[in-house]
N, C-alpha and C positions, 0 to 999 in steps of 0.2 A: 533485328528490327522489332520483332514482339517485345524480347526481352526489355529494351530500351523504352518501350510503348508503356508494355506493364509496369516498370521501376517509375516512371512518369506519374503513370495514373494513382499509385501508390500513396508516390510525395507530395503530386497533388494535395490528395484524401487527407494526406497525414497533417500536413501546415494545415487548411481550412478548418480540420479537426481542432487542432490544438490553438487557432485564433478562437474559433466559435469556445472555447472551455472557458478560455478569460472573456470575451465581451457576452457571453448568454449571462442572462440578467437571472433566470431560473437556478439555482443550485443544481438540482433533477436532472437538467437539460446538461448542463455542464458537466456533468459525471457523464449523462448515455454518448455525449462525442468526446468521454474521453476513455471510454470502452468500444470508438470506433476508431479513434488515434493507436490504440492497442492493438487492434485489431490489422493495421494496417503497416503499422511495426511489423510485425509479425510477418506479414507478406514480405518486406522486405527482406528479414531474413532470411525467408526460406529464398528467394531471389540470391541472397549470398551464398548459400549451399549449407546455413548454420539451422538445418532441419528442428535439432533439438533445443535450440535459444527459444524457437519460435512457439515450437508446441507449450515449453515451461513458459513464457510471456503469457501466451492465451491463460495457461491452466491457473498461473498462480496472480496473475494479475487482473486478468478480465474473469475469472472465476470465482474470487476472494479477494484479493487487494478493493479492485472495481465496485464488488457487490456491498463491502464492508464502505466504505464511502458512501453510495446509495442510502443503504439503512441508517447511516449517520445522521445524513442529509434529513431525511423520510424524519427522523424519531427528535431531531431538534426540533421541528415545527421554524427554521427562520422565514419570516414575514419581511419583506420587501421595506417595510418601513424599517426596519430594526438593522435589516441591512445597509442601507442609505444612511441612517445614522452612522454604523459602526466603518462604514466606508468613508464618510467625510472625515472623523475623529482620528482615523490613522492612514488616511492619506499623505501626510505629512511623512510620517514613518516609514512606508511605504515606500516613498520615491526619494527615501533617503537611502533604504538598503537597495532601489533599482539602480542608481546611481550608483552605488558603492561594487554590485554585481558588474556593472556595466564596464567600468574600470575597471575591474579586476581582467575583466575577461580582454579588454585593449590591449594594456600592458603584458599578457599571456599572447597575444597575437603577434605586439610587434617583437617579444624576448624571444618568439620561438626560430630555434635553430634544428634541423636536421640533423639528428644521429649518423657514423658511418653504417653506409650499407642499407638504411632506410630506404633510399629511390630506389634501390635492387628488390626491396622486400616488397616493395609495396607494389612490386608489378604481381608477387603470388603472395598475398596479405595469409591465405590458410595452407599449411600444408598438403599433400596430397592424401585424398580420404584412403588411400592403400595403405601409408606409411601409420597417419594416426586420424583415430576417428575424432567427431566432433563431441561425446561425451565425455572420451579420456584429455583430450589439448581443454574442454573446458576446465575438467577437474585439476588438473594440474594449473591454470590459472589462478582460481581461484580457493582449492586446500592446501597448494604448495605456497605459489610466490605472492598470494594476496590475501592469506588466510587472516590476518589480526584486518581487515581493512573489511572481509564477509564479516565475524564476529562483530565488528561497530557499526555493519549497516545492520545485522538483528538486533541491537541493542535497539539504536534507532526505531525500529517494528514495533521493538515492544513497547517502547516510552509513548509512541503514536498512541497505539492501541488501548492502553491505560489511560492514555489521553480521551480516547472515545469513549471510554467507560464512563471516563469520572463528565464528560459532558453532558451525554446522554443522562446521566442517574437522574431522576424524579425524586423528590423526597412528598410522602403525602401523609396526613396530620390520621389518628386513630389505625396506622398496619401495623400490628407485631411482627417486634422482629425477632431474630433466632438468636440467642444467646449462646454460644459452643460452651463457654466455660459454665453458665448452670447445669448442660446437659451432662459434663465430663462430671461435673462436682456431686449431679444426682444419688441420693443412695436407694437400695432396695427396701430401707424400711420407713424412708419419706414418699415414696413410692406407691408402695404398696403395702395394704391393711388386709389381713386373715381375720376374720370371723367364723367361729365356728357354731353351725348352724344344727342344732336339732333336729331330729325325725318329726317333722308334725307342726312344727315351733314354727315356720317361717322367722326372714328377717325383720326386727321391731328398729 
């Protein structure tokens, strides 16, 4: 009865979370309930007994993923106006690919057919933690039978991430910038000048 009470309260948290990310009008606001939707993820797993999903969720998504969204958000400066523009402009686009997800996702509901043996698995969906733990059934999930599928969600990461660079970057008129190949091309005797200085003589 807890346990049922808590998975409740959870999913509750977790839908409200993730309505409030798409309708808060805030960027800001939208990122901190969606480091409460994480946050509540994460309860759920551990409610599954998937101890170790839950702790990497917290560490690497509401620690980093989360926080990298945040300073994104913070370092664009988007203005409420500039938003409202660029929301009407591809609204269209928008509710073309919701549309096209939405479909997608019917026609995956009504094809779906039961594997054998599936209603049997799915009464013990994890193995028993005696036989194999939740580190090792992860790792074999995903270094064994899903390895080239991890590789294309980091590519993914990085394309993001590049992405946030090249968004964020400022370009401003009068900063020098660093040049590697003058530095590499430098030599010791455009460098540096010897004078040789007399006792008494100072330099003229």
């Amino acid at each position: 009865m807890v346990e049922a009470l808590i998975f409740y309260m959870f999913a509750f948290v977790l839908i409200a979370s993730a309505v409030m990310v798409v309708v808060s009008r805030n960027p800001v606001h939208s990122v901190l309930f969606l480091v409460m939707a994480f946050f509540n993820t994460a309860g759920l797993f551990v409610l599954l007994g998937a101890e170790f999903i839950a702790m990497m969720l917290v560490i690497v998504y509401v620690g980093a993923v989360a926080v990298l969204f945040l300073f994104v958000v913070m370092m664009l400066e988007i203005g409420k106006v500039s938003m409202k523009e660029g929301m009407v402009t591809y609204l269209p686009v928008g509710l073309f690919v919701g549309l096209v997800l939405l479909a997608e996702l019917v026609f995956v509901y009504l094809g779906w057919e039961m594997a054998e043996g599936a209603a049997d698995r799915r009464l013990f969906p994890t193995p028993d933690a005696s036989e194999v733990a939740n580190t090792h059934a992860l790792g074999q999930i995903i270094y064994t039978h899903n390895v080239y599928l991890f590789q294309i969600s980091g590519l993914i990461l990085l394309v993001a991430m590049i992405g946030a660079i090249v968004l964020s970057l400022r370009t401003r008129p009068g900063v020098r910038k660093q040049d590697i190949a003058d530095q590499l091309d430098r030599r010791r005797e455009d460098a540096v000048e010897l004078h040789k200085v007399e006792s008494g003589a100072g330099i003229k």
